[in-house]
Steps between C-alpha positions, in 0.01 A plus 500: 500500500787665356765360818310127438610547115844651578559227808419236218716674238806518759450157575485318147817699441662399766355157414715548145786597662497217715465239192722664286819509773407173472533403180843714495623303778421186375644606170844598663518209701470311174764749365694399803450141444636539139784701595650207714470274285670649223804595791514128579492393142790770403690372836467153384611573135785692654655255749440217235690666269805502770442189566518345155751762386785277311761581771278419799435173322911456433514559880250234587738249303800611682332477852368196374867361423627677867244204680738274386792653655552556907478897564828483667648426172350698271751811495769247403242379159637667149385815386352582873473829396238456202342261704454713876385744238245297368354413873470854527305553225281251650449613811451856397229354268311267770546844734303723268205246511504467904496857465175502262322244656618600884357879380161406391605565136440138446287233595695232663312236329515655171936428535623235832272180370630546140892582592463293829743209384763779385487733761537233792748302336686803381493664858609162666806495236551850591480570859841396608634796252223706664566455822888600430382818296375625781778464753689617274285812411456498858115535375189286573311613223719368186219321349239505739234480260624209334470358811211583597360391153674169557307440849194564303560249248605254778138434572358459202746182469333378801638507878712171515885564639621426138336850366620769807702776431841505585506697796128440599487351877357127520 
């Protein structure tokens, strides 16, 4: 009798155990849950602040005025200087968020669909400078994010030859 009520003890406490590992691994992976969710929304308030940051936005108004103008002729444009410096202040900013979203710090979709016009036309605008950069630097990874980000955003304009990425074969 006494092993039948010890067997039966050991057993509903085991049977406790069991339920309440449970519970605590339920409750972690909702801990978990919560936890990413706050990193994306704190990686998402982060790279929109860069992104709307009065200087990146000045820089997005100078690249827009550089579309205008052939690359080849852009060192000869007044005030080059202010102006190269603005470009990089735009593509250090469009880095940063390849970085966050190529990381898993963001979401892709919570960034590319809403910046997608920017970031492509920006990057097509851009690449030529890019492309130099890196000869120059004699380093292929000036940028890369940007880039990357840029190919990203390329398809949620849609796949038609009038949206690839400079550089992207055909």
């Amino acid at each position: 009798m006494l092993i039948d009520f010890l067997t039966t003890i050991l057993v509903l406490i085991t049977a406790i155990y069991a339920y309440l590992t449970h519970k605590i691994a339920k409750a972690s992976e909702r801990n978990t849950e919560a936890l990413v969710r706050s990193m994306y929304a704190s990686s998402f308030a982060k790279v929109y602040d860069i992104l709307d940051d009065e200087a990146v936005v000045a820089a997005r108004g100078v690249v827009k005025e550089l579309r205008e103008i052939p690359y080849v002729d852009w060192k000869t444009i007044d005030q080059w200087g202010e102006k190269e410096g603005h470009v990089k202040t735009l593509l250090r900013a469009y880095n940063i968020a390849g970085i966050f979203v190529k990381h898993g710090f963001l979401l892709e979709k919570h960034i590319v669909p809403d910046w997608e016009p920017n970031i492509r036309a920006t990057w097509h605008t851009l690449a030529p400078y890019v492309r130099e950069q890196r000869v120059l630097n004699e380093s292929e990874n000036h940028w890369q994010n940007y880039e990357w980000l840029a190919k990203k955003a390329a398809k949620y304009a849609g796949d038609d030859a009038q949206h690839r990425v400079p550089g992207d074969a055909l």
